[in-house]
C-alpha positions as a Markdown table, in Angstrom:
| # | Residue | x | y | z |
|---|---|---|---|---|
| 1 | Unk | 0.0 | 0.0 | 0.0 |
| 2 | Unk | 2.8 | 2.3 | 0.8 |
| 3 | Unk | 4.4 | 1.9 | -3.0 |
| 4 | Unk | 0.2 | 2.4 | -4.3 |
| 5 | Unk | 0.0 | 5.6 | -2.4 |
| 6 | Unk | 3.2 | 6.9 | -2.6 |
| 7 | Unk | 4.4 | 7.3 | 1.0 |
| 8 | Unk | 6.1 | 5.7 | 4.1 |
| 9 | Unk | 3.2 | 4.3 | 6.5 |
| 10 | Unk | 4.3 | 4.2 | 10.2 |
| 11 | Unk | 2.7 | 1.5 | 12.2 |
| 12 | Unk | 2.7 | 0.9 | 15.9 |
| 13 | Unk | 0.7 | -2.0 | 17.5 |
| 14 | Unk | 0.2 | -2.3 | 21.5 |
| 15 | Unk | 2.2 | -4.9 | 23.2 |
| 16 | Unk | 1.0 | -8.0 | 24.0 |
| 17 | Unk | -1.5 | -7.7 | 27.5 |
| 18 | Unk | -1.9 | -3.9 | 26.6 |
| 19 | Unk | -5.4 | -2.3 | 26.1 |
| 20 | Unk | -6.1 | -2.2 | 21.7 |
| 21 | Unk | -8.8 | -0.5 | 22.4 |
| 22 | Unk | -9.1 | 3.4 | 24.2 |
| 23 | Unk | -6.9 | 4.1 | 26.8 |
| 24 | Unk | -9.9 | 5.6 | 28.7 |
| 25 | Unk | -11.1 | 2.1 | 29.8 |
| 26 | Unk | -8.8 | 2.1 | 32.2 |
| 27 | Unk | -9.9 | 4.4 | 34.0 |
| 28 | Unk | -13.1 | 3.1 | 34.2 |
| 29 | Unk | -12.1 | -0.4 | 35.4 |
| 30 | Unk | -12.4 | 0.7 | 38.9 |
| 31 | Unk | -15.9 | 1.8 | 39.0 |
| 32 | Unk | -16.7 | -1.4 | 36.4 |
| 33 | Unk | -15.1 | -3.7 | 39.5 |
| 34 | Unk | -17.2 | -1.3 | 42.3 |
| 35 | Unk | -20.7 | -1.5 | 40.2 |
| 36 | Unk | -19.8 | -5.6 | 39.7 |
| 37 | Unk | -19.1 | -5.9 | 43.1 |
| 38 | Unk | -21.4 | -8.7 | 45.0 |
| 39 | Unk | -23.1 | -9.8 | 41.2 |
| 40 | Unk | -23.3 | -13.5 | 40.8 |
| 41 | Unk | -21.8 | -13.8 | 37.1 |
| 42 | Unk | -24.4 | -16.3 | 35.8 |
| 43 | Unk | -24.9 | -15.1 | 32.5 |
| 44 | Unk | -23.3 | -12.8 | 29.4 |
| 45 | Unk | -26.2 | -10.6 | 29.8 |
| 46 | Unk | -26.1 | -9.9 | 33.6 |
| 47 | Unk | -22.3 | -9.3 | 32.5 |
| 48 | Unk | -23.2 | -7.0 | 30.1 |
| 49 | Unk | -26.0 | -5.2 | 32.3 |
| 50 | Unk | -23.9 | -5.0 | 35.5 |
| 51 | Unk | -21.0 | -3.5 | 33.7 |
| 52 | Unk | -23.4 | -1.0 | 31.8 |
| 53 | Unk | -24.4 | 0.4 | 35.4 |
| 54 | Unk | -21.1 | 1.9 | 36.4 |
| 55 | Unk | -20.8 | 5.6 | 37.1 |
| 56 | Unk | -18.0 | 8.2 | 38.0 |
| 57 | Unk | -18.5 | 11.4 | 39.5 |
| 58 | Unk | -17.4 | 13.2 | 36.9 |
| 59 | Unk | -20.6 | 11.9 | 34.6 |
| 60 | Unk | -18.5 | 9.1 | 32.8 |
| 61 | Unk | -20.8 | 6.5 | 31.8 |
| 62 | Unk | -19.8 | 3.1 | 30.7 |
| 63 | Unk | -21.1 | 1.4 | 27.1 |
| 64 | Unk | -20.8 | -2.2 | 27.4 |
| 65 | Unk | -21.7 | -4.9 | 24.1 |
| 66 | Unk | -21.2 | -8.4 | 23.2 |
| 67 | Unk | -19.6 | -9.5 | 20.0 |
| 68 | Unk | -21.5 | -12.6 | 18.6 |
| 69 | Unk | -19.1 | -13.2 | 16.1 |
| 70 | Unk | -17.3 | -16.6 | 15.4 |
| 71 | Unk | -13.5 | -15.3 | 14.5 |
| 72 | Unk | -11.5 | -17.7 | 12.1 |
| 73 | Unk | -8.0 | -19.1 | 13.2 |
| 74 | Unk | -5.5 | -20.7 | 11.7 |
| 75 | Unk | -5.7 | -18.7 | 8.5 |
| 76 | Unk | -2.6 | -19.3 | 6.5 |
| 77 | Unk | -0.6 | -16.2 | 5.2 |
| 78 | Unk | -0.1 | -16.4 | 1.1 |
| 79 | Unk | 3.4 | -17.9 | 0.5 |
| 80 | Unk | 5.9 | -15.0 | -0.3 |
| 81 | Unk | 4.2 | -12.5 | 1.1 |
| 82 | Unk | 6.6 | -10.5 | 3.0 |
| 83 | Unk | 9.3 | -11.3 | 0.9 |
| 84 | Unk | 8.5 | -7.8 | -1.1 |
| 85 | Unk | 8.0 | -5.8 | 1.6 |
| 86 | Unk | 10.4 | -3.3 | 3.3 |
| 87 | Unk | 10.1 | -2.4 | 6.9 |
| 88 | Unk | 12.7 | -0.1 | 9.0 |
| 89 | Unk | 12.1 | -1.0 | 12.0 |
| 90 | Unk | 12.3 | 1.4 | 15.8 |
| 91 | Unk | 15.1 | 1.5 | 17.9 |
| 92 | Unk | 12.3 | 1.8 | 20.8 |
| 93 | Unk | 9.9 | -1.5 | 21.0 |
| 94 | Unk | 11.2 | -2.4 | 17.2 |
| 95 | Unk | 8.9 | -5.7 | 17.4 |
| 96 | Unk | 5.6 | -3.6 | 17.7 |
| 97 | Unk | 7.2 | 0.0 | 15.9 |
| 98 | Unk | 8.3 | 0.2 | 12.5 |
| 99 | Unk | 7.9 | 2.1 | 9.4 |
| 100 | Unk | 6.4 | 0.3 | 6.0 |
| 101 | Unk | 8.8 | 2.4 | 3.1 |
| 102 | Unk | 8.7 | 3.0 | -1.0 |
């Protein structure tokens, strides 16, 4: 894509056991463990509805969904596929840091 369009595409993933998703969530987790506090898991839903009820005093209020989605593994890559690709990779983190070039 970076040849197509004609420049460098940076990419940086999160670690392994890091949050992909916004940041913010962690500052919710708290008030998610307080409003879950004393719930008797039996169900996705109760999950889902007990999470939905937290609250911070600053008016944060907490969206919660379930993904009923069936995600394929073991998908194979296409043989040769990296072989054409040039990465330059970050002195900092370098496995999750690099820099797709032209």
């Amino acid at each position: 894509m970076a040849d197509e369009i004609g420049v460098n595409i940076r990419v940086a993933h999160y670690p392994p056991y890091t949050s992909k998703w916004n940041p913010v969530e962690h500052k919710a987790f708290p008030h998610i463990t307080h409003a879950m506090q004393g719930v008797v898991l039996t169900s996705h839903q109760l999950t889902k509805e007990s999470i939905k009820t937290a609250t911070t005093k600053s008016g944060l209020k907490v969206f919660a969904s379930i993904l009923n989605r069936v995600f394929e593994i073991g998908r194979k890559v296409v043989e040769g596929f990296k072989e054409p690709m040039r990465f330059v990779f970050d002195n900092h983190l370098k496995l999750w840091n690099y820099v797709a070039v032209l």
